[in-house]
CHARMM internal coordinates of N, CA and C (Angstrom, degrees):
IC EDIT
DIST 1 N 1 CA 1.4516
DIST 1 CA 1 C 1.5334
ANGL 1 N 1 CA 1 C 111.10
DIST 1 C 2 N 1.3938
ANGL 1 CA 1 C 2 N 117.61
DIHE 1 N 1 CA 1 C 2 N -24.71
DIST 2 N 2 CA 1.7065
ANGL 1 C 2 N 2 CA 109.46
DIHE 1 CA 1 C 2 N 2 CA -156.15
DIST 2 CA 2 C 2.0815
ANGL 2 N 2 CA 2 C 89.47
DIHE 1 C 2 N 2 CA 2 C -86.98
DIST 2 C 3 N 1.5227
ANGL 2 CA 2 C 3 N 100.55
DIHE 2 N 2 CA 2 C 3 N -37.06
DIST 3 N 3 CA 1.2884
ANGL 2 C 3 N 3 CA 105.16
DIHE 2 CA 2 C 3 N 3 CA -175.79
DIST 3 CA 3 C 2.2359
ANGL 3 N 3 CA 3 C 111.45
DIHE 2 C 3 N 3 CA 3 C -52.23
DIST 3 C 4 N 1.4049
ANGL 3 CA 3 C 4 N 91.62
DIHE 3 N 3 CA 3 C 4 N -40.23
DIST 4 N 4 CA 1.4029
ANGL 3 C 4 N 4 CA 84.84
DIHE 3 CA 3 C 4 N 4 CA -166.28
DIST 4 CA 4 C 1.6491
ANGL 4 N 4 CA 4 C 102.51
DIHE 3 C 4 N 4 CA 4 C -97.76
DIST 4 C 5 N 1.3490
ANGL 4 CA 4 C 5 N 115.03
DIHE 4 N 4 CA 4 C 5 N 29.29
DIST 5 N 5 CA 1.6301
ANGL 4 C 5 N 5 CA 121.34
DIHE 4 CA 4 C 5 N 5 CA 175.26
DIST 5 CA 5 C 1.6683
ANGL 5 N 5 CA 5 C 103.35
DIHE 4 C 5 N 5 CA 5 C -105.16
DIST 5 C 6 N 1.4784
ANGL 5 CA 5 C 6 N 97.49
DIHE 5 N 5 CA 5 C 6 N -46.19
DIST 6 N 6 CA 1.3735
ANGL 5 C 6 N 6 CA 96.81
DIHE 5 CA 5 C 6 N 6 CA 175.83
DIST 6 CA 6 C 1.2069
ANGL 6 N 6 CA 6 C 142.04
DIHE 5 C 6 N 6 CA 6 C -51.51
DIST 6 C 7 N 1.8880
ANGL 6 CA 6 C 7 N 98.35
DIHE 6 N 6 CA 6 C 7 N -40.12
DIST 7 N 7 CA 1.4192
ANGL 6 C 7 N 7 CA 144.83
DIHE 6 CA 6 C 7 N 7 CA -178.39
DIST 7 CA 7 C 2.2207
ANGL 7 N 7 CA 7 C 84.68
DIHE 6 C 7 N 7 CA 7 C -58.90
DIST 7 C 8 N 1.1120
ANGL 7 CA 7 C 8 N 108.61
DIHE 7 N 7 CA 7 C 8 N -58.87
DIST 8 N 8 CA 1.8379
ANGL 7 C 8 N 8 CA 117.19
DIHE 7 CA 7 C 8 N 8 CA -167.37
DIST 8 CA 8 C 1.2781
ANGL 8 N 8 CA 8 C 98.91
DIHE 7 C 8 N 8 CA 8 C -54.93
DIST 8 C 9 N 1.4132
ANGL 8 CA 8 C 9 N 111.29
DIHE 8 N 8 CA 8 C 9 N -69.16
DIST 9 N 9 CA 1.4065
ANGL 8 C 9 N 9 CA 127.02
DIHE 8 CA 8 C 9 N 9 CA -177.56
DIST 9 CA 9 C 1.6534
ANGL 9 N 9 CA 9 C 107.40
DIHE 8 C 9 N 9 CA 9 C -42.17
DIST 9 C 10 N 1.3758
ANGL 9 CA 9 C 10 N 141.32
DIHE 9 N 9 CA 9 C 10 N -32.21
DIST 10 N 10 CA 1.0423
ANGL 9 C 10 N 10 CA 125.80
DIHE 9 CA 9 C 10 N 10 CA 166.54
DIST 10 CA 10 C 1.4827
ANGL 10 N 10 CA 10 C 122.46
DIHE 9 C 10 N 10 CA 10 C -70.24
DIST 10 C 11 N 1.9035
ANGL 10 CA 10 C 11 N 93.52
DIHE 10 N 10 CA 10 C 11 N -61.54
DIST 11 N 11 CA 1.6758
ANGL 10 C 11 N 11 CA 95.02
DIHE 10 CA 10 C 11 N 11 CA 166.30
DIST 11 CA 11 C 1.1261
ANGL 11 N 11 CA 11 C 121.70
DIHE 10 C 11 N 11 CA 11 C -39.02
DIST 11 C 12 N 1.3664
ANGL 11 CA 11 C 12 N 132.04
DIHE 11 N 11 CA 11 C 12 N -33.10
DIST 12 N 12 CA 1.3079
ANGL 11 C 12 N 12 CA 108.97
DIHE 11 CA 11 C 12 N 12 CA -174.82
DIST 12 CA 12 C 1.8881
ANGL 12 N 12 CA 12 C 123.38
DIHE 11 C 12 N 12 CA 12 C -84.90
DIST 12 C 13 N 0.8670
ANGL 12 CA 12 C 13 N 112.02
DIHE 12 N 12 CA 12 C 13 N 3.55
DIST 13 N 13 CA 1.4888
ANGL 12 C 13 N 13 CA 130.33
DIHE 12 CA 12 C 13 N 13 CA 178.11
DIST 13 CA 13 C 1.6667
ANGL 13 N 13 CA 13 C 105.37
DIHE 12 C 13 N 13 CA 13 C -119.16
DIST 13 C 14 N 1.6217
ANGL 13 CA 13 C 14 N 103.92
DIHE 13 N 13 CA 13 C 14 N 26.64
DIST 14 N 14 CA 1.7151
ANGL 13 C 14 N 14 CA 97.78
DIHE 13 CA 13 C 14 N 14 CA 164.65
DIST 14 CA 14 C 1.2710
ANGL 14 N 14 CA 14 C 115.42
DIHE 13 C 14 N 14 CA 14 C 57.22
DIST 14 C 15 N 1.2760
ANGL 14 CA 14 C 15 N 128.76
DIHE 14 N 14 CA 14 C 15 N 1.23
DIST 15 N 15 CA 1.5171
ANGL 14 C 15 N 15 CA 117.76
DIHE 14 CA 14 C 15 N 15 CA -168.69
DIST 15 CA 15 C 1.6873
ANGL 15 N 15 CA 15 C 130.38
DIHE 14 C 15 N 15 CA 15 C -105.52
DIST 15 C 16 N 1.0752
ANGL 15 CA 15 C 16 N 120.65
DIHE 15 N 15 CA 15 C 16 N 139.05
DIST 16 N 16 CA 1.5806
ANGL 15 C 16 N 16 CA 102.47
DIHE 15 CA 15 C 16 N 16 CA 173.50
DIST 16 CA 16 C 1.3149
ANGL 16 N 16 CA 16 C 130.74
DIHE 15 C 16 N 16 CA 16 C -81.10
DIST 16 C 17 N 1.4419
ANGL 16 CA 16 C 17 N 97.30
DIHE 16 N 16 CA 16 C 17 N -179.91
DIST 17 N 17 CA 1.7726
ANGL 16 C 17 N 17 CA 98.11
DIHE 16 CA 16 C 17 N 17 CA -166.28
DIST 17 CA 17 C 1.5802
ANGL 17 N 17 CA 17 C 106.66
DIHE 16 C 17 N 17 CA 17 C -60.83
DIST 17 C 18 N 1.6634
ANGL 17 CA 17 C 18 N 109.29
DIHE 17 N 17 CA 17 C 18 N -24.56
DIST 18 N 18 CA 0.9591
ANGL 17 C 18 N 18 CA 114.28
DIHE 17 CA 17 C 18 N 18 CA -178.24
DIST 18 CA 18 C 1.6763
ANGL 18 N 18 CA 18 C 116.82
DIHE 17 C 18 N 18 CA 18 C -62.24
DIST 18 C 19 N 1.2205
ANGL 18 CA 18 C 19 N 111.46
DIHE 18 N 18 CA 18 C 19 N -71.34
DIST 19 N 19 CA 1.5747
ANGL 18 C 19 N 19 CA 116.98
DIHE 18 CA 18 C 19 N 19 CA 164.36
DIST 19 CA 19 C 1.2444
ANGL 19 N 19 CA 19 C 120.52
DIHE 18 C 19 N 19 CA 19 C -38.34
DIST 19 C 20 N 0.7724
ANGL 19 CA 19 C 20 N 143.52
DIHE 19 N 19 CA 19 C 20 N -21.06
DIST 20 N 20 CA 1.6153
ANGL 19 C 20 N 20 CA 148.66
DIHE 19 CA 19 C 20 N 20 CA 164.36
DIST 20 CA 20 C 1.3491
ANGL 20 N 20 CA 20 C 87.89
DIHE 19 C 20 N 20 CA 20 C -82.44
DIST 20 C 21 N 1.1503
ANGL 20 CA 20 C 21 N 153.25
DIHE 20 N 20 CA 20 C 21 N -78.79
DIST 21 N 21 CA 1.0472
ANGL 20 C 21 N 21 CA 144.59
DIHE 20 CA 20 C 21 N 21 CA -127.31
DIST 21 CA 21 C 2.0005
ANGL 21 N 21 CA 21 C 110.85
DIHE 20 C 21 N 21 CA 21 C -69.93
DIST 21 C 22 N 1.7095
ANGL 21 CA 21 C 22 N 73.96
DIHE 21 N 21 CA 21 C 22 N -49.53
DIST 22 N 22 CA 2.1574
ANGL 21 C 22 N 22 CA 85.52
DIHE 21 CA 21 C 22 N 22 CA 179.64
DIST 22 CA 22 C 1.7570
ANGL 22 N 22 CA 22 C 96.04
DIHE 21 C 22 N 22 CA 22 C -62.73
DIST 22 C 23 N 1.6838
ANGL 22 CA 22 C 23 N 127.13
DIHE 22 N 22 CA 22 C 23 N -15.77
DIST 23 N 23 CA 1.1361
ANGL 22 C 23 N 23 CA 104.59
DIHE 22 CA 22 C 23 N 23 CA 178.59
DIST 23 CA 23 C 1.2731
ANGL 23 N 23 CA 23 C 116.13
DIHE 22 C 23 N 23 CA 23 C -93.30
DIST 23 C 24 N 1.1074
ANGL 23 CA 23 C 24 N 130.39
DIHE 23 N 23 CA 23 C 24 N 14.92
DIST 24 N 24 CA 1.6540
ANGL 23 C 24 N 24 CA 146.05
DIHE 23 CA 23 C 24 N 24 CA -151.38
DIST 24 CA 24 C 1.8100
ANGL 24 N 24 CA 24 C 89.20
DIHE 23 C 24 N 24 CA 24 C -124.24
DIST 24 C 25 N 1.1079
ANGL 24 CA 24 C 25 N 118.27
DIHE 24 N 24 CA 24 C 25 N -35.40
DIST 25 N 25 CA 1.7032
ANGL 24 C 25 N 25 CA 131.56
DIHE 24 CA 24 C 25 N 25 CA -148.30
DIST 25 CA 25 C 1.3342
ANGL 25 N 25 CA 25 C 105.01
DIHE 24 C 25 N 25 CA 25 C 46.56
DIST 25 C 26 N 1.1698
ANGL 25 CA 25 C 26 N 114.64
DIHE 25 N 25 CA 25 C 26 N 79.43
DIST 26 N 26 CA 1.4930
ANGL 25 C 26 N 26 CA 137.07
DIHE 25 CA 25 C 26 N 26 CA 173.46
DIST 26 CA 26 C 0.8721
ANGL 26 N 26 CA 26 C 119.61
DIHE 25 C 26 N 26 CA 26 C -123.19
DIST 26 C 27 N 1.7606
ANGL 26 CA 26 C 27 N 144.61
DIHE 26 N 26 CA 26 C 27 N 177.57
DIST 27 N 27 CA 1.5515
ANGL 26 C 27 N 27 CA 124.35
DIHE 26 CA 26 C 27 N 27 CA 147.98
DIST 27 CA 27 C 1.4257
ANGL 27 N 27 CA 27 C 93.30
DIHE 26 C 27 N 27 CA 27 C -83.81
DIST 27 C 28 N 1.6305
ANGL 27 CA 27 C 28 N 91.87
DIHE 27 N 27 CA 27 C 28 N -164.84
DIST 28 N 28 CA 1.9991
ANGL 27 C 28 N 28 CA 111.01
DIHE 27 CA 27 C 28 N 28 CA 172.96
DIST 28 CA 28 C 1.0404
ANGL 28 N 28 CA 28 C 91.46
DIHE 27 C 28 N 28 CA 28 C -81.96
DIST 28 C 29 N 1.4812
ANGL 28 CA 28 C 29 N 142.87
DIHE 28 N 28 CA 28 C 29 N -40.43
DIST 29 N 29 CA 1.4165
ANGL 28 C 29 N 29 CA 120.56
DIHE 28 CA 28 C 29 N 29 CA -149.54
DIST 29 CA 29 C 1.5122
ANGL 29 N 29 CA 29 C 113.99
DIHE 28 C 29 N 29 CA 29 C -89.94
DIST 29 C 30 N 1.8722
ANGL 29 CA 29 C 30 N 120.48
DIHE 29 N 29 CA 29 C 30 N -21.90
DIST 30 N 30 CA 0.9125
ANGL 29 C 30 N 30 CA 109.79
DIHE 29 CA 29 C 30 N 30 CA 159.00
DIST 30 CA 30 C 1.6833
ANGL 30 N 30 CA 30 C 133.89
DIHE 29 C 30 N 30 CA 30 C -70.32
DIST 30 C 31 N 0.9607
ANGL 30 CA 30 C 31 N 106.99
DIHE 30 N 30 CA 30 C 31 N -17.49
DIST 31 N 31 CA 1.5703
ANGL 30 C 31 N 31 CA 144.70
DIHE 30 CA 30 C 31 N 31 CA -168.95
DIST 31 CA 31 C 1.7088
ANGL 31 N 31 CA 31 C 93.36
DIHE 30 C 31 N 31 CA 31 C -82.61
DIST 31 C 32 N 1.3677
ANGL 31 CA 31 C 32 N 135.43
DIHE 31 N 31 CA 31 C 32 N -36.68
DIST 32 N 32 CA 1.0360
ANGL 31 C 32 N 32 CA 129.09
DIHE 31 CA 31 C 32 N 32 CA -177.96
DIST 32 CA 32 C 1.8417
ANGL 32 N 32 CA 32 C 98.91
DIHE 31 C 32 N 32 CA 32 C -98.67
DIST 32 C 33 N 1.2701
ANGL 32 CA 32 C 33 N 128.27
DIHE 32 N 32 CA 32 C 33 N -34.82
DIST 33 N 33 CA 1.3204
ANGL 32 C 33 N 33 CA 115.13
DIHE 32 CA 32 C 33 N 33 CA 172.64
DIST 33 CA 33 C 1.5600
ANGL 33 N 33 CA 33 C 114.86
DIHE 32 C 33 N 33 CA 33 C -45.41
DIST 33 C 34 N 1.1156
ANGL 33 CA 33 C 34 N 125.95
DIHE 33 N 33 CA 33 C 34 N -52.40
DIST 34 N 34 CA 1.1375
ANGL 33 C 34 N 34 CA 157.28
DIHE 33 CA 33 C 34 N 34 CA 160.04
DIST 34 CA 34 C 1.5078
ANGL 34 N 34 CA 34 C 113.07
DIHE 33 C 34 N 34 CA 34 C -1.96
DIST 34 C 35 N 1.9702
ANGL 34 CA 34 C 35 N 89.82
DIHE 34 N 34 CA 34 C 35 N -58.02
DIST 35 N 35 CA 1.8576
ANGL 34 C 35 N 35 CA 100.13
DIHE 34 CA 34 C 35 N 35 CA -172.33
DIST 35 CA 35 C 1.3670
ANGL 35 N 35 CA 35 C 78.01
DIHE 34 C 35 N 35 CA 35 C -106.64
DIST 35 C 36 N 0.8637
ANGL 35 CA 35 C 36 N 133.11
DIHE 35 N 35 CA 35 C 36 N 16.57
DIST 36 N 36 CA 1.5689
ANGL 35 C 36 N 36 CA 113.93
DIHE 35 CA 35 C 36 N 36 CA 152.60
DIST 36 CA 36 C 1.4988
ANGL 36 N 36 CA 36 C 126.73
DIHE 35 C 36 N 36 CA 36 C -86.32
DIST 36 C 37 N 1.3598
ANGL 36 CA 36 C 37 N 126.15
DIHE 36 N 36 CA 36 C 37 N -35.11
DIST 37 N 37 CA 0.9036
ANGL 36 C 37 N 37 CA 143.50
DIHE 36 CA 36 C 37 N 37 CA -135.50
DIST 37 CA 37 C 1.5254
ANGL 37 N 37 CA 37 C 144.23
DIHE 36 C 37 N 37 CA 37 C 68.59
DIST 37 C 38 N 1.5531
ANGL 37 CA 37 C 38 N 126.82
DIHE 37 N 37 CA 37 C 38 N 6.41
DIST 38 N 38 CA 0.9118
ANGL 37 C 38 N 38 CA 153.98
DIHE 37 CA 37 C 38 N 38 CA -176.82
DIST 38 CA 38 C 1.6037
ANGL 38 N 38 CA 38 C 120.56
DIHE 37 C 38 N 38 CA 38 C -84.12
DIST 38 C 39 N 0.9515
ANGL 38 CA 38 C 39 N 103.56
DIHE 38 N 38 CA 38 C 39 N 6.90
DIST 39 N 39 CA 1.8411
ANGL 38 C 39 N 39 CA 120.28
DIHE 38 CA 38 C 39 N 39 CA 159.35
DIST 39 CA 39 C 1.6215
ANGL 39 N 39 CA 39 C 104.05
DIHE 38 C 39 N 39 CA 39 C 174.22
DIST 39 C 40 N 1.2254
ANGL 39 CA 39 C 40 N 80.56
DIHE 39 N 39 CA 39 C 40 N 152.70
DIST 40 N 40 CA 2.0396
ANGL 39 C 40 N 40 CA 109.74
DIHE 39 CA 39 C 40 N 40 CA -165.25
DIST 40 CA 40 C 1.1759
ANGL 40 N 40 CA 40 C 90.93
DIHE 39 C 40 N 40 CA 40 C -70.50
DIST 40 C 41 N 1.1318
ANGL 40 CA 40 C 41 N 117.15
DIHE 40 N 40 CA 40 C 41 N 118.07
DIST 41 N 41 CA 1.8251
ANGL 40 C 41 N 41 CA 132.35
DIHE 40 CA 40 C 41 N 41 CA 140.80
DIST 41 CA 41 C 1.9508
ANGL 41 N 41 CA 41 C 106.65
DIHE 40 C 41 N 41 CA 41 C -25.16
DIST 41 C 42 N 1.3547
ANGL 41 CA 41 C 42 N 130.11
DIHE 41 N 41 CA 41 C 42 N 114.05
DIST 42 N 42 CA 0.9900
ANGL 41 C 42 N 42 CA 128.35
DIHE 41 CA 41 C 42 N 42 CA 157.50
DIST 42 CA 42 C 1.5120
ANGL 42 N 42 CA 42 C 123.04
DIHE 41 C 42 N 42 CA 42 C -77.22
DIST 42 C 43 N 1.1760
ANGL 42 CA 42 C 43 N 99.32
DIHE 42 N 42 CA 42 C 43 N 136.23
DIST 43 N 43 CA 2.0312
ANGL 42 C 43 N 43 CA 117.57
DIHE 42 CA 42 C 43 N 43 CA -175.59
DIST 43 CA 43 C 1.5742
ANGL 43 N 43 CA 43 C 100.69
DIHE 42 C 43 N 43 CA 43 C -32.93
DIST 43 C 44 N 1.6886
ANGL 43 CA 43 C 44 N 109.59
DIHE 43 N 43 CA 43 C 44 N -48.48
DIST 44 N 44 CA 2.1280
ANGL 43 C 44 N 44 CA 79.24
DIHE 43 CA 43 C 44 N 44 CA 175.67
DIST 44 CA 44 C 1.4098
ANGL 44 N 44 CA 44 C 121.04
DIHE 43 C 44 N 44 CA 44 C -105.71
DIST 44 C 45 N 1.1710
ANGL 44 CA 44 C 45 N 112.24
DIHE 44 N 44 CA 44 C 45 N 5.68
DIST 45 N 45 CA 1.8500
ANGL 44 C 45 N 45 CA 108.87
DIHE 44 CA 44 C 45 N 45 CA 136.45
DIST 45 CA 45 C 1.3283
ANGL 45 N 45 CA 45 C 125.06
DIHE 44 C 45 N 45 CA 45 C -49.61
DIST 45 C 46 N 1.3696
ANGL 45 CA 45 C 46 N 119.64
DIHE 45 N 45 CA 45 C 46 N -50.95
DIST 46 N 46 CA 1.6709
ANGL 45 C 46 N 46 CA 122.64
DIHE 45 CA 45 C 46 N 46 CA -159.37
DIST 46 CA 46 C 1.8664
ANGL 46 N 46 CA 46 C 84.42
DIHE 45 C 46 N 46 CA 46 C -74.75
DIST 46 C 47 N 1.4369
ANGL 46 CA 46 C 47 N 119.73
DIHE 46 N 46 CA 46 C 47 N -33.28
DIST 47 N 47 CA 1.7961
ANGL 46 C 47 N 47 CA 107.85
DIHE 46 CA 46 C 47 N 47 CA -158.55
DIST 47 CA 47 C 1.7148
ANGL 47 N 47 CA 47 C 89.94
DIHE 46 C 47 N 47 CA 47 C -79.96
DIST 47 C 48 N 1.4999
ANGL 47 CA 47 C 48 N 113.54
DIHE 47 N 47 CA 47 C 48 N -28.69
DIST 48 N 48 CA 1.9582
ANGL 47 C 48 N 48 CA 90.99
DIHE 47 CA 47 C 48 N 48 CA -176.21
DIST 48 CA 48 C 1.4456
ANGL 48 N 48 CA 48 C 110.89
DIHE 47 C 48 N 48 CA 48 C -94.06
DIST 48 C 49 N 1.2463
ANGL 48 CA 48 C 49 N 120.40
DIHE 48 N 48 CA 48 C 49 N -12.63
DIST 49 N 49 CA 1.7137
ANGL 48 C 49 N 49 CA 107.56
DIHE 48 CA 48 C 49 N 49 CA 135.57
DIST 49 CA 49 C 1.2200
ANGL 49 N 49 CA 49 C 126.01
DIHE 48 C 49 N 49 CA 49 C -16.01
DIST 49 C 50 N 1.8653
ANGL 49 CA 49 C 50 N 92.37
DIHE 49 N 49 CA 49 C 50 N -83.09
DIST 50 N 50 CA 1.2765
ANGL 49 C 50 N 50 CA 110.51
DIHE 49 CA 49 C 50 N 50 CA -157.89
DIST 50 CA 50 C 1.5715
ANGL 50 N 50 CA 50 C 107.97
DIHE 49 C 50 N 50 CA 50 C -54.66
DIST 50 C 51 N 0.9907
ANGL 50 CA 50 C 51 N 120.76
DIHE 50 N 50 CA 50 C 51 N -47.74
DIST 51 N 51 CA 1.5296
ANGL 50 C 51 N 51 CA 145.81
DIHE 50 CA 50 C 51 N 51 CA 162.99
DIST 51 CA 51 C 1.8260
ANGL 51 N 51 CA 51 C 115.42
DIHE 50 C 51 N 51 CA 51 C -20.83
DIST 51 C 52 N 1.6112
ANGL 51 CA 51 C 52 N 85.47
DIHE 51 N 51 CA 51 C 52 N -70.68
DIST 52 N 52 CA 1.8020
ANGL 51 C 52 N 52 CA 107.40
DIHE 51 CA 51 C 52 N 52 CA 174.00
DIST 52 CA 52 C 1.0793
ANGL 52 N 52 CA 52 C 104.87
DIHE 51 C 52 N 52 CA 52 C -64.15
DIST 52 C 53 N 1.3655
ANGL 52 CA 52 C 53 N 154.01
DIHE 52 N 52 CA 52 C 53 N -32.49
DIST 53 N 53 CA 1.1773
ANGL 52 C 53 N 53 CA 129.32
DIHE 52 CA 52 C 53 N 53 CA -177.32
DIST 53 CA 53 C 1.4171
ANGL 53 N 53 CA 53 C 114.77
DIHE 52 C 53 N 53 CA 53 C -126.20
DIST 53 C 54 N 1.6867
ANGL 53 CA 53 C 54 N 114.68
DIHE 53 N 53 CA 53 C 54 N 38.10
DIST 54 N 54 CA 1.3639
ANGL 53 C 54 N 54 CA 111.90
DIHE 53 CA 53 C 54 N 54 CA 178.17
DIST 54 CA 54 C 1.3847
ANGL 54 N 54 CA 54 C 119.39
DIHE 53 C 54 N 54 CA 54 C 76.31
DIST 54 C 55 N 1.1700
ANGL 54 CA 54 C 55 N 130.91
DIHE 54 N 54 CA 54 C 55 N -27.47
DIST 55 N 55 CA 1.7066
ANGL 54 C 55 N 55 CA 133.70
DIHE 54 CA 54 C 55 N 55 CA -157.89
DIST 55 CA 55 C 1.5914
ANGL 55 N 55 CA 55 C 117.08
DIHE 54 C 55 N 55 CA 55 C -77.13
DIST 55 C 56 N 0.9654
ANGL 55 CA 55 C 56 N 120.13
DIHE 55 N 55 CA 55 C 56 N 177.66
DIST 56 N 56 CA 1.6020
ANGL 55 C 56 N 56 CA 130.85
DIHE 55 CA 55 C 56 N 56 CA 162.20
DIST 56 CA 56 C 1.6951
ANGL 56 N 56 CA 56 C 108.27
DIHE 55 C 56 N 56 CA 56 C -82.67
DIST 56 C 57 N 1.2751
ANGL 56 CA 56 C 57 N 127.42
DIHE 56 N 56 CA 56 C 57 N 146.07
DIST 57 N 57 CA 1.3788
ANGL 56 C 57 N 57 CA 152.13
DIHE 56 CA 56 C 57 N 57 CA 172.93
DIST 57 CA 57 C 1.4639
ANGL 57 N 57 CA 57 C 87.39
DIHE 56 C 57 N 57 CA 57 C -47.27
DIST 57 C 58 N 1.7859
ANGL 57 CA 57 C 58 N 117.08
DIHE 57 N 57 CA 57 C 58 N -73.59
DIST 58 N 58 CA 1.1977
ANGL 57 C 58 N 58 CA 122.23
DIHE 57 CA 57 C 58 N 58 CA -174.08
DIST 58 CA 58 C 1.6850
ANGL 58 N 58 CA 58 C 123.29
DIHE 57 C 58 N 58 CA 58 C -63.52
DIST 58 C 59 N 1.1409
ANGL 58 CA 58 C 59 N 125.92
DIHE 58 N 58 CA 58 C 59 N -15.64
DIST 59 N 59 CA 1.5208
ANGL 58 C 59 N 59 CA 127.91
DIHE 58 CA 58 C 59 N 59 CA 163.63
DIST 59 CA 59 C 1.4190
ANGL 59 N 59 CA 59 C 110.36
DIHE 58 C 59 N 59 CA 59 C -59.00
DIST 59 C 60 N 1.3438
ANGL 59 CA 59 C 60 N 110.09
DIHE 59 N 59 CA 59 C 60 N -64.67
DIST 60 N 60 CA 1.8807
ANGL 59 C 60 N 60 CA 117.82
DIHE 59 CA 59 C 60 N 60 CA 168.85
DIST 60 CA 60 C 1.4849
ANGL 60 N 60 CA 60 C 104.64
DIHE 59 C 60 N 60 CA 60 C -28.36
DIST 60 C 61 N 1.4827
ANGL 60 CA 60 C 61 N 119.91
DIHE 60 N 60 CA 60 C 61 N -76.00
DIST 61 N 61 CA 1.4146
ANGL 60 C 61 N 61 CA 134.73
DIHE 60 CA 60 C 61 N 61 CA -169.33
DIST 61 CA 61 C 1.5291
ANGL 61 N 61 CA 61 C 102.01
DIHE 60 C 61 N 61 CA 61 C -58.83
DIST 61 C 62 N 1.3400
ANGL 61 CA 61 C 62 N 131.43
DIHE 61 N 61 CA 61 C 62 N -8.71
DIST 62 N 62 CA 1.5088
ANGL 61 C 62 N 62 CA 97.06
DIHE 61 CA 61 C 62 N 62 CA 178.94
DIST 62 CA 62 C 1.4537
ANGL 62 N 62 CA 62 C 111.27
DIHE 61 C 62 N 62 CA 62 C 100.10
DIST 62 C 63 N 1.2951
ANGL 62 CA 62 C 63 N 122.69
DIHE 62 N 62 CA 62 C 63 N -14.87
DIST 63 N 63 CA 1.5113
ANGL 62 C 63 N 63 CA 128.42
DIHE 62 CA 62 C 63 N 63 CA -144.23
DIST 63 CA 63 C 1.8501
ANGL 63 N 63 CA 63 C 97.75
DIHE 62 C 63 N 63 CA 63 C -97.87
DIST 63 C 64 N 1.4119
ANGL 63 CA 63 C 64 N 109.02
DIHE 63 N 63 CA 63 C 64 N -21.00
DIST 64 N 64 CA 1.0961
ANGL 63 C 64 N 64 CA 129.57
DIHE 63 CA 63 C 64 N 64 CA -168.18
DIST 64 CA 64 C 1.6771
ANGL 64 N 64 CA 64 C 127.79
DIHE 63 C 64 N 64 CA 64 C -143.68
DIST 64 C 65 N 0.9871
ANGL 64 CA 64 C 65 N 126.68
DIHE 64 N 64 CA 64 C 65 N 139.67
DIST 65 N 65 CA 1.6657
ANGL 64 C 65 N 65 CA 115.25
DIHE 64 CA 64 C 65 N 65 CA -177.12
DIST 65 CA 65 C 1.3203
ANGL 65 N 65 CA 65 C 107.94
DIHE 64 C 65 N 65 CA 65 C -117.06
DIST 65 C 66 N 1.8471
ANGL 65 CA 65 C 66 N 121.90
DIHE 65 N 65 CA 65 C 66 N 21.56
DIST 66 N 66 CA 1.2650
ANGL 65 C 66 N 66 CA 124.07
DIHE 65 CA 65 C 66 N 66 CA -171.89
DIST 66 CA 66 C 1.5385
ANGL 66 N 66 CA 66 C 81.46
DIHE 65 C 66 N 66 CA 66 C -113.35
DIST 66 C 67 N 1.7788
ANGL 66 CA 66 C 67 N 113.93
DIHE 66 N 66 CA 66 C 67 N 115.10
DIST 67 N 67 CA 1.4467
ANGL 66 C 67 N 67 CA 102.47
DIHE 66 CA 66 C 67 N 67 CA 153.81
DIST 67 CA 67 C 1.5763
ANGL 67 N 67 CA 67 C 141.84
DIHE 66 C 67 N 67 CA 67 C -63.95
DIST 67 C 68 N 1.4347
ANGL 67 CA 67 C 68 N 95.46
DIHE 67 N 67 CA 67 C 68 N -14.86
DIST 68 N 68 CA 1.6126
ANGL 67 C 68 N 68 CA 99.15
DIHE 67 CA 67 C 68 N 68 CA 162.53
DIST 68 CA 68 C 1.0326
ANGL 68 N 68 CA 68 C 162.35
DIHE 67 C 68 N 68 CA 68 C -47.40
DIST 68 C 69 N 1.1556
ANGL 68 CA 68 C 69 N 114.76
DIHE 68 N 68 CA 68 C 69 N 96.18
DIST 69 N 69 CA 2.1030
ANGL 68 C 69 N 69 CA 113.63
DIHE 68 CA 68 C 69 N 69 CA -171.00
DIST 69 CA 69 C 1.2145
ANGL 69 N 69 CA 69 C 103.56
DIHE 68 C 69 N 69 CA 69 C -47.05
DIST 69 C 70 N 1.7176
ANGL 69 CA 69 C 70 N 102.24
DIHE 69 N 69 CA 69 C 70 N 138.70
DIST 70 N 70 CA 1.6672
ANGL 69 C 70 N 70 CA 103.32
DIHE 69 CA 69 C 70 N 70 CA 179.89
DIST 70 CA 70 C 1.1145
ANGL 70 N 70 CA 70 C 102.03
DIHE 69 C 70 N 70 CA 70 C -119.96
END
COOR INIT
IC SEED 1 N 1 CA 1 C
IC BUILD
């Protein structure tokens, strides 16, 4: 689930893996493992996510289906 939220969360702001990624300071390719599932999201990745696209920590994770910061 967290893989194909992330995957939304980009699509929906038009952007590529790439652009997310230079905003992450990542490459693309780690940045695409990522929405793959092929390596674990680290704790301050998932918070400048959460950050970059407005959301809750727990919306990303699955933990929640309310995107709302509380």
């Amino acid at each position: 689930m967290i893989y194909k939220r992330i995957r939304d969360l980009r699509e929906d702001k038009d952007m590529t893996q790439r652009q997310l990624a230079e905003a992450l300071n990542c490459s693309q390719q780690v940045y695409s493992n990522y929405e793959l599932g092929q390596r674990d999201i680290p704790t301050d990745i998932l918070i400048k996510l959460s950050r970059f696209h407005g959301v809750s920590v727990d919306y990303i994770l699955g933990i929640s289906d309310n995107p709302e910061i509380k």
